[in-house]
N, C-alpha and C positions, 0 to 999 in steps of 0.2 A: 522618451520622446526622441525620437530620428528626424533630422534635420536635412534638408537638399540643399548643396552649398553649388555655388557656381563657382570655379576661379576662371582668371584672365589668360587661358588658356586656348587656342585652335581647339578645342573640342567642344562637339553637339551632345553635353551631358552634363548631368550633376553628379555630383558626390555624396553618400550619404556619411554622416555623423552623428555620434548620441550626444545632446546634447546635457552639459555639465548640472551637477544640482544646485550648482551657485547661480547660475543664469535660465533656471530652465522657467520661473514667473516672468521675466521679460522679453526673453527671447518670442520674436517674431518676423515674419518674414519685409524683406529690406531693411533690414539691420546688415551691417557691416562687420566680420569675426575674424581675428586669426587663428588662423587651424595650422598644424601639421598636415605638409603636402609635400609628397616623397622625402628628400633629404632636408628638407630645410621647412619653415613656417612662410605660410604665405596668406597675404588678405581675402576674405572673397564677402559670398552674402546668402544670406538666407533667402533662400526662393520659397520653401514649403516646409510646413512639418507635418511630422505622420508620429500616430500613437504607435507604437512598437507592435502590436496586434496586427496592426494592418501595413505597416513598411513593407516593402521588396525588397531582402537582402538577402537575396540567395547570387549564390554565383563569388559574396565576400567574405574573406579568410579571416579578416579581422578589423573591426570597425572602432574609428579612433572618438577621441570626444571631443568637444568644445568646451573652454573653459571662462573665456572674456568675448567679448563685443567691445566693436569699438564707439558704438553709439548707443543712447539711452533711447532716441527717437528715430526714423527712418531719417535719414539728413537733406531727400529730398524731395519733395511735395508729390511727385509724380509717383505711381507705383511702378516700382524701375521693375521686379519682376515681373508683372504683367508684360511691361513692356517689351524685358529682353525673352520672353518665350512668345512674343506675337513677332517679333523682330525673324526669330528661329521658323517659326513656323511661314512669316510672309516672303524671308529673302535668304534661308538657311545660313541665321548669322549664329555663329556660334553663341550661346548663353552668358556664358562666362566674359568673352570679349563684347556683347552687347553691355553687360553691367558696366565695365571698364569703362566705356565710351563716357560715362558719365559721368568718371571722376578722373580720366586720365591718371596724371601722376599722383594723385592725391586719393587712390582706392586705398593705399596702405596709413594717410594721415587722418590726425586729431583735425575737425572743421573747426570754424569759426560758429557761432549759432546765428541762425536767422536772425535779426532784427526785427522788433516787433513792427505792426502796420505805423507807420507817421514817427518809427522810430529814429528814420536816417534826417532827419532835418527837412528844411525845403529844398526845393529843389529850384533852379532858376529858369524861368521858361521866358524868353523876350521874342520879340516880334510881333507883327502885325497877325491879324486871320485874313482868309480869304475874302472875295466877293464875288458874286457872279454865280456863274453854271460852276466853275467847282469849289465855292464853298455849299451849295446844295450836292453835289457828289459826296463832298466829304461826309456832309451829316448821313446821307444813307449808309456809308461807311462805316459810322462811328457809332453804331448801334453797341447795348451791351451785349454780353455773353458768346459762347462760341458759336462761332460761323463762318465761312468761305463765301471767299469772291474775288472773282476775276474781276481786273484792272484792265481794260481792253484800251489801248493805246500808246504810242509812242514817245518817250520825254520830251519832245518837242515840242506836245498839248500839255504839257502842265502835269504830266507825272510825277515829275520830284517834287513839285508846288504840294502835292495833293500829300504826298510823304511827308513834307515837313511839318503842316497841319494836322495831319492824323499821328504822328509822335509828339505834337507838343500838344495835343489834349488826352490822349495816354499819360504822358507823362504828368501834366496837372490833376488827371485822377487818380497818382498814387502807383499809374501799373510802371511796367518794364517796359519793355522793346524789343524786338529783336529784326535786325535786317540782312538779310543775306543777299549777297553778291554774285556773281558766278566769274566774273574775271580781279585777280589783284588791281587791274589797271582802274579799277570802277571805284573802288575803295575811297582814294586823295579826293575825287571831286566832289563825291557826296557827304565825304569823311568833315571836307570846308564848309558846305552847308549847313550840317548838322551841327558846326559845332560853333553857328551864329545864333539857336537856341538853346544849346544845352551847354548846360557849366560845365569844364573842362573835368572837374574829380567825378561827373555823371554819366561820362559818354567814356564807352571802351570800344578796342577793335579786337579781333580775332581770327585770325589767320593763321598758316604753317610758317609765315617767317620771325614770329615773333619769337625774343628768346626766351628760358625758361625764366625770367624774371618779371617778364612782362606778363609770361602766359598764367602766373601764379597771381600774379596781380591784380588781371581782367574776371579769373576763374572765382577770384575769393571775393572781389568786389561783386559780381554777379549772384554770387553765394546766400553773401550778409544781406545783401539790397542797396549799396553803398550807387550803384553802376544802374545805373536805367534806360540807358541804350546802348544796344550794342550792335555795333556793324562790324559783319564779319562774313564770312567762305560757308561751308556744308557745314563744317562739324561744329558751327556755333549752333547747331538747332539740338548738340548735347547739352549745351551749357545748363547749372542749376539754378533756374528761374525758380522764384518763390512766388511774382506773382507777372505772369508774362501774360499783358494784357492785349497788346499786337504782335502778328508777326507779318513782316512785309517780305515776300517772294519774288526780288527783282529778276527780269528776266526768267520766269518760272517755266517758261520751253526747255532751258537748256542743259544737253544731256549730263554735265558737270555733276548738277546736282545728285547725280545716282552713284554710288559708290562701289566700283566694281573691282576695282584693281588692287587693295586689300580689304582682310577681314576687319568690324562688320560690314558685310554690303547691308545696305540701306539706300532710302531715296529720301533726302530733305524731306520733300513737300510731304510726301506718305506721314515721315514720322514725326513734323508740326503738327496736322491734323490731327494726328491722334494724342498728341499732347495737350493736344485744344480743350478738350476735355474736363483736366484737371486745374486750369489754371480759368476757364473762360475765356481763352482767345480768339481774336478775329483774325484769323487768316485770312489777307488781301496777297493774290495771286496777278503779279503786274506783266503784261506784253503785249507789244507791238501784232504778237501773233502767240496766241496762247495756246499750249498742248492741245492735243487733240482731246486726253483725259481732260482736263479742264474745260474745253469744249464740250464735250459731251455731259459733261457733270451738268454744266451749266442752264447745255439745254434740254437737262431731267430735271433739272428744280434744286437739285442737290448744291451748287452754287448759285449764288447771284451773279448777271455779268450786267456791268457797270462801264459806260464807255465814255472815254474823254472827250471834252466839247473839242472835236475838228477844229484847229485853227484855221483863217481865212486865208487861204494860199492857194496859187495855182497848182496846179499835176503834175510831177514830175515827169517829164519826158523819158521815156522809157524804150530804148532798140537793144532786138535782139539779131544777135548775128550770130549766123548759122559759118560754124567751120569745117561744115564735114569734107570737102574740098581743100582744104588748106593742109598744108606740112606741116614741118614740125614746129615754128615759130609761137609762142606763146598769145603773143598777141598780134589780133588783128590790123589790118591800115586805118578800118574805121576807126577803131578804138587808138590806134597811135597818131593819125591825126588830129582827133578831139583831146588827146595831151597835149601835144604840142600847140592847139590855140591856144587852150587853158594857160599854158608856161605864155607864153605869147602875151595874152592879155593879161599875167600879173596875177592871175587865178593859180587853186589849189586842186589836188586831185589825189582821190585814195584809187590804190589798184588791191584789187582784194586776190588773193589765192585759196585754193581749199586745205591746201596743208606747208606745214613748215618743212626747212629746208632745200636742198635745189632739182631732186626730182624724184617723184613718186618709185620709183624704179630702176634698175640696171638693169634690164637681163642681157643673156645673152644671147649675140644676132645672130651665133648658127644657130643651138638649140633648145634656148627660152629659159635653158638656167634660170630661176632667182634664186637669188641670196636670202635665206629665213633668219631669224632668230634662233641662237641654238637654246634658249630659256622660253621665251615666248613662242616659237615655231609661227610666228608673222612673218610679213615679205617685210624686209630692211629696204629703207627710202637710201637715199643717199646727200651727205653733207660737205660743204668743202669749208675746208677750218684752213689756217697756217701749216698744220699738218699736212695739209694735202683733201684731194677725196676718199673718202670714206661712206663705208655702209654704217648706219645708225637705225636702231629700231626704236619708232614713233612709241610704243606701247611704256617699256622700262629703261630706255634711254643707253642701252648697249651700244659699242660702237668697236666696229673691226678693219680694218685696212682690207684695200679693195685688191681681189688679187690679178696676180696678170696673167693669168689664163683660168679658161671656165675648167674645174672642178670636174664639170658632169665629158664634157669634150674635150677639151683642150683649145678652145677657140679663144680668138686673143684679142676678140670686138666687144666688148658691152657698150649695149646704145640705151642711153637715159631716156626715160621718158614719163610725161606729166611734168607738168612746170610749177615748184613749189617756188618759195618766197625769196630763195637767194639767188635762181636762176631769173626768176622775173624783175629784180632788182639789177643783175649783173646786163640783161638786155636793154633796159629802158635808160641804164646809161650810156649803152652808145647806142639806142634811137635818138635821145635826148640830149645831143651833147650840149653840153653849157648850164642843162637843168639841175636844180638842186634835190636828185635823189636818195632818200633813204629808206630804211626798211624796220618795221617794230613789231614780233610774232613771239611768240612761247621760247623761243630760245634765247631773247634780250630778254623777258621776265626772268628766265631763270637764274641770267647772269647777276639780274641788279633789279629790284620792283624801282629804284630810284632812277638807274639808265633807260628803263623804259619812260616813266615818267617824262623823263627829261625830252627824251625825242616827241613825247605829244605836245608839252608845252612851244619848244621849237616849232611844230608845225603850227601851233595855232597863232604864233606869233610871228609868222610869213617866211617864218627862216629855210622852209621846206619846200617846193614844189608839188611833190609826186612821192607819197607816202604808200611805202608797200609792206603789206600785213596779210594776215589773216581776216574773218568775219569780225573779229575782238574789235577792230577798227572803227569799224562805221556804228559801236552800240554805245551807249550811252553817252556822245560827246556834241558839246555844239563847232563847227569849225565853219563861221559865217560865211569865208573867203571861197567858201570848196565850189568850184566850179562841174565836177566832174567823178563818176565814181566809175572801175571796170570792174567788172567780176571776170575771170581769167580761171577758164574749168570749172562752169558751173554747174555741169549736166556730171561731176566725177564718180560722183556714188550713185547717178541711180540705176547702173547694172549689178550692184551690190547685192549683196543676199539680203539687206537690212528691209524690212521693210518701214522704217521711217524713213527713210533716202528722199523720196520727196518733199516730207513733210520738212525734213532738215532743210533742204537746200529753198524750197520758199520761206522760209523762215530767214535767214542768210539774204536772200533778193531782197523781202521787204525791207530790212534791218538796212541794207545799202538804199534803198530808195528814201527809206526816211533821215537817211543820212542828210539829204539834201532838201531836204525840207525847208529847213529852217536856214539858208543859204543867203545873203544876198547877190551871190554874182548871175550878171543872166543868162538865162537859157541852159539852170544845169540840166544835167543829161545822164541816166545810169543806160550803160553800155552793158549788156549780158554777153558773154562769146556761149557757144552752147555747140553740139554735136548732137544735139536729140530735140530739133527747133520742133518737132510735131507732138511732142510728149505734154501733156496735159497741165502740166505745173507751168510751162510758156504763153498757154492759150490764155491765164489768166493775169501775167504777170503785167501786161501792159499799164490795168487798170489798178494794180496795186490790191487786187480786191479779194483780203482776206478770206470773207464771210463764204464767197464763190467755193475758193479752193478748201475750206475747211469743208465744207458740205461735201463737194468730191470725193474727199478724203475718208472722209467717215462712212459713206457710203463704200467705199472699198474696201475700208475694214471690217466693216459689218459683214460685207460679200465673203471676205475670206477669212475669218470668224481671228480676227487680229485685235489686240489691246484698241480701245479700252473694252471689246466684248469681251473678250477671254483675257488669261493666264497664262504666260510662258514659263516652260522650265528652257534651260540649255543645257544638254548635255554630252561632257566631251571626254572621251575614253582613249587612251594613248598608252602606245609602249612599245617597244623596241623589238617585239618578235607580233605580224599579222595575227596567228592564232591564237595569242594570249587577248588579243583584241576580241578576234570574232566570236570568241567562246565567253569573255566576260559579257561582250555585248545582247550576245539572247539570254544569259542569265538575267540582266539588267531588263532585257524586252520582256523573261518571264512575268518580273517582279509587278510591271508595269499593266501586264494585263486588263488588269481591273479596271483601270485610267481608260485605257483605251473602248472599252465598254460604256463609259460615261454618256451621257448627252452630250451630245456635241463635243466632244474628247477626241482627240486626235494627235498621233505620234508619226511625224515626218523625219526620214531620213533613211539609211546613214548617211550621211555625207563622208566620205573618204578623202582625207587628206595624206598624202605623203608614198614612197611605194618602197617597198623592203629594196628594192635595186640600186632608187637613189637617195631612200633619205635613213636615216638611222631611226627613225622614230614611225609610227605608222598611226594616225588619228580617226576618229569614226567623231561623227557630228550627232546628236539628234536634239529636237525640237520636239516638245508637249505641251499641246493646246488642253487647255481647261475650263469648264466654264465657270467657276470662280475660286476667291479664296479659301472655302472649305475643301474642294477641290484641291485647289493647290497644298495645301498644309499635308493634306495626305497622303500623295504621292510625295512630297517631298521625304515625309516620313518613313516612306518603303524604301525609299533611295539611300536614308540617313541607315536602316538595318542591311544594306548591300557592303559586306566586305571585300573590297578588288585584292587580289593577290599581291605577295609586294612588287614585281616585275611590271603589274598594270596601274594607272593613274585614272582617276575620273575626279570629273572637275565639272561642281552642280551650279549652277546659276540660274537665281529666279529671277523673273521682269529681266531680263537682258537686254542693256543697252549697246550690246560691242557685238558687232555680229564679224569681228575679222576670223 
């Protein structure tokens, strides 16, 4: 019997092994084995077996054996190889690191065993239920078996009300939980709600800053059945659920969820549903403004959409100001004298920006120099620390001193430009003297999830004036006092290549508008500054109105055959000599042929980045539309047998969310 083992390796392959005659009655696939693997033994898993008649082992010199397992039964409920070869085939995650995902540090240990049903004792559920319009939401909810639905509303209607209810009748029937986040900062307040129902040994969290003691703790309680909720980031939707009877997708727009910046790539939501499956879960998909996928699911029947009772409130007031006239100043008069009332009247106010740091750019004012990444090949933002200003790039967090003459000329001007969160901070204190300005974005999380913290609690507690963030700001928080919200570059992505660019940035609008929802100071107001007032995403924002711009949208996807109609690959081919480019790239274009013959199949590009003159590296872009998953799997598959030379790099990316 031949055996297909995965290890936790970057590689898109198994390994075959005979397996041993002491384990060859139990062995089966998702069982867990140590094998010899090159110098040393390493864990991995049984993906397949083959009777020796029919293996493929040509090509190897000599084939090793298995002689232990480290489990008698599969350790977790889901069939993790199904899983990590749909994972290979939907996001080209490697096999072997898709297993991994499952058990983390714990691919190589002895488990604990499941606990049998009603094993773990009671469980403590206190509080009140609902009444009204959303205790009947919640029962359509709270159907059995597996199913999706979209949550179409804002936390200001009663979305977390609707959460608390739907985990503490989960949890009374025995199941699990699981809730994911998309910011740390979201974590503490619903972390305190939840844990006004759930006994403290029943509720875990799960995130990248816990340590390995804590991660071993939540991992193994989640394991046994000890742990029945769990609120946590993307990669609690690896966690080993026995019996994961909700899963809740806060904010299930946001691109976070998709995991692209290492291996495996995956997307949360993709890989709950399909976990739904095994376990009977209801996947409830929550937003103010729900993906367009989720949209459209919705309205084929494939989801349910479920909208929160409208609380009874006036309309936000809503102006947009056009800056196409205006210099270089970040913010408007209009928008700088609607702070200073705000400050004035004892009121609060969030200024939103699109990215972190103090400005999108340096180049240079003779000849347009940017500064790249020399790892990522991105344009580096620029930061100013104690250090000094510096280039830092948004993607892997590199950072190099800014030099004093351009590189490409010699010119000794770089003029910043785009106004991130520490230049729009560093202004509004001297528009605002006297006011209590601060600032809370991706780079106070990263210092301290507690310093972050602390600057929101200060603002809700009036210590603050004029709060400058990112969009992380205005989601998920009540801040009674807020008189005023700006968005500051809100039109910045949509010359982008992305084409979610506008779905993002109304997504962004409304999230600031519902900001002020629930406000009581009067006459708040979201301020938009924009440089593209005639662009379609403006026409609708006045009225707040979702539905409008969702329909737009979709209609333009469907025009230019974009998710959720088709299937993207990215592909991106680099290297340091042009014709090692252009010659791997039509072998790559041969390969793809077929694809491109499809229905509606379609290969855009190159895109050329970089030139042998000025940059060391020379990049080719391409884009493959598909019209679906079986689609997808197979071209991915042609791409997985393309060997690049070692001097050329290619770099596959399915559903791609990072069009830099």
């Amino acid at each position: 019997m031949i055996a297909e083992i995965a290890f936790p390796v970057p590689l898109r392959r198994t390994f075959s092994y005979r397996v041993g005659d002491g384990i060859l009655a139990c062995a089966r696939p998702g069982l867990r084995v140590v094998a010899p693997f090159g110098p040393r033994n390493a864990a991995g898993m049984i993906m397949r077996l083959h009777d020796d008649s029919v293996a493929d082992l040509s090509g190897i010199k000599e084939i090793k054996t298995i002689d232990a397992l480290l489990d008698a039964e599969p350790p977790i409920k889901d069939d993790v190889p199904e899983i990590a070869f749909w994972m290979q085939d939907r996001w080209n995650a490697p096999v072997g690191m898709a297993v991994e995902s499952f058990f983390g540090p714990f691919m190589g240990s002895p488990l604990p065993p499941a606990l049998p049903p009603g094993g773990e004792g009671p469980t403590a559920v206190s509080g009140e239920g609902l009444s009204g319009p959303l205790a009947e939401l919640c029962s359509r909810l709270s159907g059995g078996g597996a199913a999706a639905h979209v949550l179409f509303g804002p936390p200001q209607d009663g979305r977390y009300e609707v959460y608390s209810e739907l985990i503490r009748k989960a949890v009374t029937g025995g199941g699990q939980v699981l809730c994911l986040v998309p910011d740390l900062n979201l974590i503490p307040p619903l972390e305190e709600r939840l844990r006004k129902i759930i006994k403290p040994e029943s509720f875990a969290v799960w995130h990248s800053r816990l340590s390995p003691a804590q991660r071993r703790a939540a991992w193994h309680g989640v394991k046994n059945g000890t742990t029945r909720v769990v609120l946590g980031a993307r990669s609690a939707a690896f966690l080993p659920f026995g019996r994961l009877d909700l899963a809740l997708i806060d904010e299930e727009q946001d691109d976070i969820y998709k995991a692209e910046e290492q291996e495996p790539n995956f997307h949360a939501r993709e890989l709950l549903l399909k976990r739904a499956s095994y376990h009977g879960t209801r996947v409830v998909l929550a937003s103010a403004a729900p993906s367009m996928e989720a949209y459209a699911r919705a309205g084929s029947g494939r989801f349910s959409w479920n909208a929160l009772p409208a609380a009874a409130r006036e309309r936000t007031k809503v102006s947009i100001v056009d800056m196409t006239s205006r210099g270089w100043e970040p913010v408007s008069s209009r928008l700088g004298e609607k702070l200073a009332g705000v400050v004035a009247g004892k009121k609060q106010a969030l200024v939103l920006a699109g990215r972190k740091g103090y400005a999108s750019l340096a180049p240079c004012a003779n000849c347009g120099w940017i500064k790249r990444c020399g790892r990522c090949r991105v344009p580096m933002g620029t930061l100013k620390d104690p250090e000094g200003t510096r280039f830092v790039c948004r993607r892997c967090g590199r950072k190099e001193p800014m030099p004093e003459i351009c590189p490409a000329c010699s010119g000794k001007v770089f003029r910043e430009s785009g106004a991130g969160t520490q230049r729009i901070e560093a202004y509004l204190k001297k528009l605002l003297p006297g006011a209590r300005v601060a600032r809370c974005d991706g780079d106070v999380v990263r210092r301290s999830v507690k310093d972050a913290r602390l600057v929101y609690e200060s603002f809700r507690r009036g210590e603050i004036d004029v709060l400058v963030g990112t969009r992380l700001l205005a989601r998920g928080h009540d801040f009674p006092n807020l008189g005023a919200v700006g968005v500051v570059d809100s039109d910045a992505g949509l010359s982008a290549a992305d084409f979610r660019a506008s779905e993002k940035i109304f997504q962004t609008l409304l999230e600031a508008g519902a900001a002020l929802s629930g406000t009581l100071a009067p006459d708040p107001e979201l301020i938009v500054q924009t440089r593209q007032p005639g662009h379609y995403v403006f026409s609708v924002l006045p009225g707040l109105d979702y539905m409008k711009f969702a329909a737009n949208e979709l209609e333009a996807r469907k025009n230019f055959f974009y998710p959720p109609f088709s299937e993207l690959i990215s592909v991106a081919i680099s290297s340091g000599e042009a014709a090692a480019v252009s010659s791997f790239s039509e072998e790559m274009l041969r390969s793809l042929d077929c694809a491109s013959g499809e229905a509606g199949a379609e290969i855009l590009g190159p895109i050329v980045l970089g030139e042998p003159k000025r940059s060391r590296t020379v990049k080719e872009s391409y884009l493959v539309k598909l019209p679906g998953e079986k689609e997808l799997a197979e071209c991915l598959a042609r791409l997985r047998r393309l060997k690049p030379p070692k001097k050329v790099r290619m770099k596959v990316t399915a559903d791609p969310y990072s069009f830099r």
